[in-house]
N, C-alpha and C positions, 0 to 999 in steps of 0.2 A: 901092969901094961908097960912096954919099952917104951922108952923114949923118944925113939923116932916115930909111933905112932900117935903119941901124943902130940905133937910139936906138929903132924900133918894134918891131926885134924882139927888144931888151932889155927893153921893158914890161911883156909877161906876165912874165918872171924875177921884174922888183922887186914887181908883185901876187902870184905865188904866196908871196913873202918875206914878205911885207906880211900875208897869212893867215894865216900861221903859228902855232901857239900860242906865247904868250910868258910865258915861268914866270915866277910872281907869287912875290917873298918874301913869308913871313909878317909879319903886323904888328906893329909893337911894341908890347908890352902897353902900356896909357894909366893915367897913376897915377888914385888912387883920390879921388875931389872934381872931376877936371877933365869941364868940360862936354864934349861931342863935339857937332858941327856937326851942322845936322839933313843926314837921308839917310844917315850914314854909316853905322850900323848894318844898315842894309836893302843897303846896297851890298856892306860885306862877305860878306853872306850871301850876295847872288846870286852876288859872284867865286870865293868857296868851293865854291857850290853845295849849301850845307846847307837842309836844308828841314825843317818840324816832320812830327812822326811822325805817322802817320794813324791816327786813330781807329778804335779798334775797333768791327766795328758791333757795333750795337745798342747805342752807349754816347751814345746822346741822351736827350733830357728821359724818353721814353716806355720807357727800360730802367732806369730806377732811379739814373741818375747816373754812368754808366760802370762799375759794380763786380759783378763777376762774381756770378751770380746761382749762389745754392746747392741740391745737389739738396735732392729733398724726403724730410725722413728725417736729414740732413746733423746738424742739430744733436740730435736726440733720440739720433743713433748718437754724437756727440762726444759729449756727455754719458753715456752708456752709457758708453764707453772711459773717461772720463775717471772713473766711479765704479769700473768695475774695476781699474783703474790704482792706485788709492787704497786698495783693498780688499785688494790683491795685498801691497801694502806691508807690512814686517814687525814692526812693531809697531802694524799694525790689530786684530788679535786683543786684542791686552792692554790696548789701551786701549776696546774694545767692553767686554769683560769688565768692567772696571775703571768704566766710567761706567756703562753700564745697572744693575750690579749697585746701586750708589749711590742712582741716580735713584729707583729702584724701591723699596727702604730707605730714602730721603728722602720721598716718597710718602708709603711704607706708615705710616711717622711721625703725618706728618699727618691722615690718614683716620684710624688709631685713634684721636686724640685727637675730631677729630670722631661720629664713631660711636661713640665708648663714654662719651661724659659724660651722657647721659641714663641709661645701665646705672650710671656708676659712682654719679651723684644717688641712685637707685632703692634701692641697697645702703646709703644713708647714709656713702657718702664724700665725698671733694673730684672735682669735675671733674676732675681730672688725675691722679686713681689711677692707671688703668690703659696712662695716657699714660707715665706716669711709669716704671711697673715696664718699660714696651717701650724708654723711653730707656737707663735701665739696661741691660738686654738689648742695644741696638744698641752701646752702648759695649764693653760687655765682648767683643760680636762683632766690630767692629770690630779690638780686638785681638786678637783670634785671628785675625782672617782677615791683618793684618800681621803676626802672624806667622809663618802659613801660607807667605806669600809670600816671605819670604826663609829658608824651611826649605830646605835641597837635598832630592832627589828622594831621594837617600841615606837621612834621615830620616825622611823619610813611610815610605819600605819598613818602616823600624827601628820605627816603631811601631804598624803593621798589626797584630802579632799581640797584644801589649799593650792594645792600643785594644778588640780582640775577646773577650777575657777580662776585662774589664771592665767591659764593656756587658752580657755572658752574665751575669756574675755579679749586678750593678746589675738587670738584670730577673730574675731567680730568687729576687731580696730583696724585689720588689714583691709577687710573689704568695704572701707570708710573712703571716699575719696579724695587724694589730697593726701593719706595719712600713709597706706599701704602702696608697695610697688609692684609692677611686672618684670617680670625676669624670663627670658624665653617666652613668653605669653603666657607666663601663670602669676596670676595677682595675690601671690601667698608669701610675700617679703613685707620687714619691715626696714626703715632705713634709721641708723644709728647715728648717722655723722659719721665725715671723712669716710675712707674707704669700706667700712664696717655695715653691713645689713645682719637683719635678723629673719628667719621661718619659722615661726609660730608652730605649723606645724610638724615640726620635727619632735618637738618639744609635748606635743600631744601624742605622743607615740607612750612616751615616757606616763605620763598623765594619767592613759587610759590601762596600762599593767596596773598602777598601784593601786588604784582607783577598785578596777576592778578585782583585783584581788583582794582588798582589806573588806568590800563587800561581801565578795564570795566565801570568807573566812569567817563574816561574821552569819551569814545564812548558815554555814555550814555547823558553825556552833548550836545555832538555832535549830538542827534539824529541818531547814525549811527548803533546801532542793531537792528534794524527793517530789518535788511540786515545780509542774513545768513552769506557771506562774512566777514563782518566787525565782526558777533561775534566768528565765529573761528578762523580768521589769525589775530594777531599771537599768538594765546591762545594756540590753540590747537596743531602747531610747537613744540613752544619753551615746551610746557608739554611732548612731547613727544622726546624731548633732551634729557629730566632729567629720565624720563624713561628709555631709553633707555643706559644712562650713567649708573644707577641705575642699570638696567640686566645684563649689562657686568660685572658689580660684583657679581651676582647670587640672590641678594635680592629680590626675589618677593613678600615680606610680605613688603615694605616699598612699592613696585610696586602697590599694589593693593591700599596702602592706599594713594598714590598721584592719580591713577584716579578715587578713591572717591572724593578729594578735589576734581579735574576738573569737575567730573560731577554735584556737588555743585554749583560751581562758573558759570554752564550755564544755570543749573535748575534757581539758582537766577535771573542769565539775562534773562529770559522767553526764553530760547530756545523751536520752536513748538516742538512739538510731534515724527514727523517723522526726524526732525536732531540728536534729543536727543535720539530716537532710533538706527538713523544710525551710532551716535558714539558708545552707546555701543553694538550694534551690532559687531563695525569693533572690538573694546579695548574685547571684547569676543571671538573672533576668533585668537586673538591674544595671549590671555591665554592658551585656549586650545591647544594650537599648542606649547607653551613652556611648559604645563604641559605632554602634550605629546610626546614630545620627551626628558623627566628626569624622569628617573627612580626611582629619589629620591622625586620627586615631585608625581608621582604618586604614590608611596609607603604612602605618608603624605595622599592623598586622598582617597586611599582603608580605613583608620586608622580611618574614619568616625564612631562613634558611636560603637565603639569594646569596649567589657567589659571582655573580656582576654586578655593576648599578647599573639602572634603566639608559636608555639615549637620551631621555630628557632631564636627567639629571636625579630620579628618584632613587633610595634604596642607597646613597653614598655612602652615609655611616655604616650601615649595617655591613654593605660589600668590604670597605677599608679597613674596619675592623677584624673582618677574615683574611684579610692581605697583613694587615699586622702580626695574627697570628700565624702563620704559615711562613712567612720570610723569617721567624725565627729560630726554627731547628729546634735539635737539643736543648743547647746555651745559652742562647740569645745572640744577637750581634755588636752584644756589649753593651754595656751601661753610658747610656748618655748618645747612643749610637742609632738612635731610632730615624729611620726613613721618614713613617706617616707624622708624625709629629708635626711635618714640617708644614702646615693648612693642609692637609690630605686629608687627614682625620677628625672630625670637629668634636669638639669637649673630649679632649687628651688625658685631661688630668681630673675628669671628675667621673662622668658616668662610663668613659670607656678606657678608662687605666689600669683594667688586666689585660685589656688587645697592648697596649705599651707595651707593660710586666711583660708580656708572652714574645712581644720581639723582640725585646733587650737580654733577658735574661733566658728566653727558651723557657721548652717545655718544665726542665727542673725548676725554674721559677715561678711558673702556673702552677706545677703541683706541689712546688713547696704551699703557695697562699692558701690553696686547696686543704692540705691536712692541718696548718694552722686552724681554719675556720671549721673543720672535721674535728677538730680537738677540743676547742674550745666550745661548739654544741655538745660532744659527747661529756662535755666536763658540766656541763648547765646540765644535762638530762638526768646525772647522778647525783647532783645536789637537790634535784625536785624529785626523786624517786627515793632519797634518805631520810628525809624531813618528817619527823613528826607533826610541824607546826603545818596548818591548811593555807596561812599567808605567803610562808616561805614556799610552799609548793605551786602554787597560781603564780607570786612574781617572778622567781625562778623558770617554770617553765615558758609565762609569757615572755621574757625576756630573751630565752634561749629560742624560744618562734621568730621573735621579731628577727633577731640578728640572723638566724641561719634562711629565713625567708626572703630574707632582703639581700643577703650574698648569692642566691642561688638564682629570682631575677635579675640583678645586675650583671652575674657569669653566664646564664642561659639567654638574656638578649647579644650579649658581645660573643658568643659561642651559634646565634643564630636558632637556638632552639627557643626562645621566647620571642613578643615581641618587645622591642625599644621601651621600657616604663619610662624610662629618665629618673633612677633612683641610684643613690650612690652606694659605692660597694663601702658598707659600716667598717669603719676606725682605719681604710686604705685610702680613700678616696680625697677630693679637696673639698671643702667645704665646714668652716666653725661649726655652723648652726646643728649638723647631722653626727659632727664628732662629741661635741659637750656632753647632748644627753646620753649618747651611747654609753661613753667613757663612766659617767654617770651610774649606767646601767649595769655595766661592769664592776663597777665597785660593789653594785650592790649584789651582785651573786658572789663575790668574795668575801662580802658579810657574813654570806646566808651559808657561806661554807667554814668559816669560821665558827659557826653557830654552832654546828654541830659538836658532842657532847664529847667524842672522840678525839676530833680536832683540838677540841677546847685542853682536854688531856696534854695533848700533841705538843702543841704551843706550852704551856704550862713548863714543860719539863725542857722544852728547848730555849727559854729566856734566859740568858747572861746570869740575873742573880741564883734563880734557881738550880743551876747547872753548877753554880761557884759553891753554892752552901751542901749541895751534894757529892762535889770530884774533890774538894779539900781534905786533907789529912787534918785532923783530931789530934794537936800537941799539947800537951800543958804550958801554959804560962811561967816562965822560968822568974826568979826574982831580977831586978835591976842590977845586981851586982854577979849573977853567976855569967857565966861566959858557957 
């Protein structure tokens, strides 16, 4: 064979060899300052074959920057989750309980001394009379309610039945004559010396929750409310002593707000339907029949939502108390700046000091008191709906009745939607006798939120020493002489 035809039809061989791919080693890394040659970087990449990653559409100028667009609802539901989240946690309760209660009694501070220095001027005293005797009051309440909070639960039971014979007796002395006084024309004070009285029944507010809930805890162990018998007697008696001691002094704004507790403390014990109607059926015929035959009572009642007072002078409070509200806007007219204050208004600083709150500081000030006292029931409702223990959940809830029952007659008569009880608004208002046991009371739902097992956790891991013996670093002991 010639050799040119060999060598031709060796030529496709050496081109298909010549096609072949030819495996590239990887390069070697290039230290770090040295320049590299232009084109090299772009060459690497096409021998590699790597290519930048393609954009997402819609990630040009006209989509916001490339960053994933959120639904709509996105953040108002994070926010949602993120407030339940927070709420869920377990020492949310204690410390709602713990700051509103404060806030509210830091407040209420304030406005007495605003609203009562023209009453206390009027009586020829100093402007801080009656500021004075509330700080006192807040102080001694203060300590009761720390010590409320570190009583065990053990104790509160233990002194249920003490606390009830107590208070019976201390009001059975008021209507002694000679011993007890009238005040406004209710003969339910006692008198202390110097400037200082006491109300018994304030104190039976208190009395009649623990009372009855160390009872109902112990039926309840007993198996023995499933028996209409066993959940009235002697509940429903002994509430109706204290009532009854309580109207022979003319109070029926205290009246109303102990058979709020009771009907509290049966609703908790599942009282059916038709018991829990029958009592307030009978505790309604029993009103009507006292507000019907007082003149002074039904007078309070016609006083319902009147935005003048009469020409013969009836319905003053009630009407000045809407003039105070309404001249204050927004903001109020300032702090310390109140118009009716000035005798327009009668009891400034006790039963009608959110119509004050409402002219001085405005609406934002009304609804700030408003979600304090919203916060602080919502924070009691979840300590009596946690609780394993039957005691914790009867005093708990009774106590979250009493306070949000008796804030919402004190704001619904000075709003005009109730009538005038003459009850003070709890931990804002003036008054020792009605601040002590609340404060009190308050302590004791932050017991009863402590109590919890979670909590208990909570606290543990948040103490000073425990947090030092867990965030410390683990070093060895070196000898005395090494450095």
């Amino acid at each position: 064979m010639p050799a040119d035809e060999s060598s031709a039809r060796r030529r496709p061989d050496r081109v298909r060899a010549s096609r072949a791919p030819v495996p590239r080693l990887p390069a070697a890394p290039v230290p770090a300052g040295v320049p590299l040659p232009a084109g090299t970087a772009l060459r690497g990449r096409l021998a590699t074959g790597s290519r930048r990653p393609a954009a997402p559409r819609g990630s040009g100028r006209g989509s916001g920057g490339g960053s994933p667009r959120r639904p709509r609802g996105g953040r108002v539901r994070g926010a949602y989750e993120q407030a339940r989240r927070a709420w869920d946690r377990p020492l949310t309760a204690y410390y709602v309980i713990l700051g509103s209660s404060l806030l509210i009694t830091v407040l209420g501070l304030v406005m007495v001394y605003s609203a009562s220095m023209i009453k206390a001027l009027d009586i020829s005293k100093p402007a801080t009379y009656f500021f004075g005797k509330q700080f006192l009051a807040a102080v001694i309440g203060g300590a009761l309610m720390l010590i409320a909070t570190r009583m065990p639960v053990k104790l509160h039971r233990a002194l249920a039945y003490p606390m009830l014979m107590v208070t019976v007796f201390l009001m059975v002395l008021v209507q002694v004559p000679g011993i007890g006084m009238s005040v406004n024309g209710n003969q339910n004070w006692l008198y202390l010396g110097g400037p200082f009285q006491l109300q018994p029944s304030e104190f039976g507010k208190l009395a009649l929750i623990l009372w009855g809930a160390d009872l109902l805890a112990r039926k309840q162990d007993k198996r023995l409310l499933t028996q209409w018998k066993h959940m009235l007697v002697p509940l429903v008696p002994v509430a109706f002593v204290l009532l009854g001691l309580i109207m022979l002094g003319g109070d029926m704004g205290t009246a109303i707000i102990l058979t709020a507790i009771l009907f509290g403390l049966l609703w908790l014990a599942g009282a059916p339907t038709r018991l829990f109607a029958g009592v307030l059926g009978f505790a309604a015929v029993i009103a009507f029949l006292l507000i019907k035959t007082s003149a002074n009572r039904m007078s309070r009642l016609a006083c319902m939502g009147v935005s003048e007072p009469d020409p013969e002078g009836g319905c003053w409070q009630a009407a000045h108390g809407i003039y105070a509200l309404a001249s204050g806007g927004w903001f109020g007219s300032g702090l310390g700046a109140s118009v009716e204050k000035w005798g327009q208004l009668p009891e400034p600083h006790t039963d009608f000091i959110f119509a004050i709150t409402g002219e001085e500081l405005g609406l934002a000030g009304t609804l700030s008191v408003l979600a304090l006292f919203a916060a602080l029931g919502y924070a009691g409702i979840r300590v009596a709906g946690r609780t394993e223990d039957p005691f914790v959940r009867y005093a708990a809830g009774g106590v979250t009745t009493w306070i949000t029952a008796q804030a919402v007659i004190n704001i619904g008569a000075v709003l005009g939607l109730l009538p005038i009880a003459g009850v003070p608004l709890p931990l804002f208002s003036y008054g020792g006798s009605a601040l002590l046991p609340t404060m009190f009371a308050v302590g004791l739902m932050i017991a009863f939120a402590r109590e919890d097992p979670a909590a208990k956790a909570a606290l543990a891991v948040r103490r000073p020493g425990v947090r030092w013996k867990t965030m410390r670093r683990r070093v060895k002991k070196r000898p005395s002489g090494e450095r």
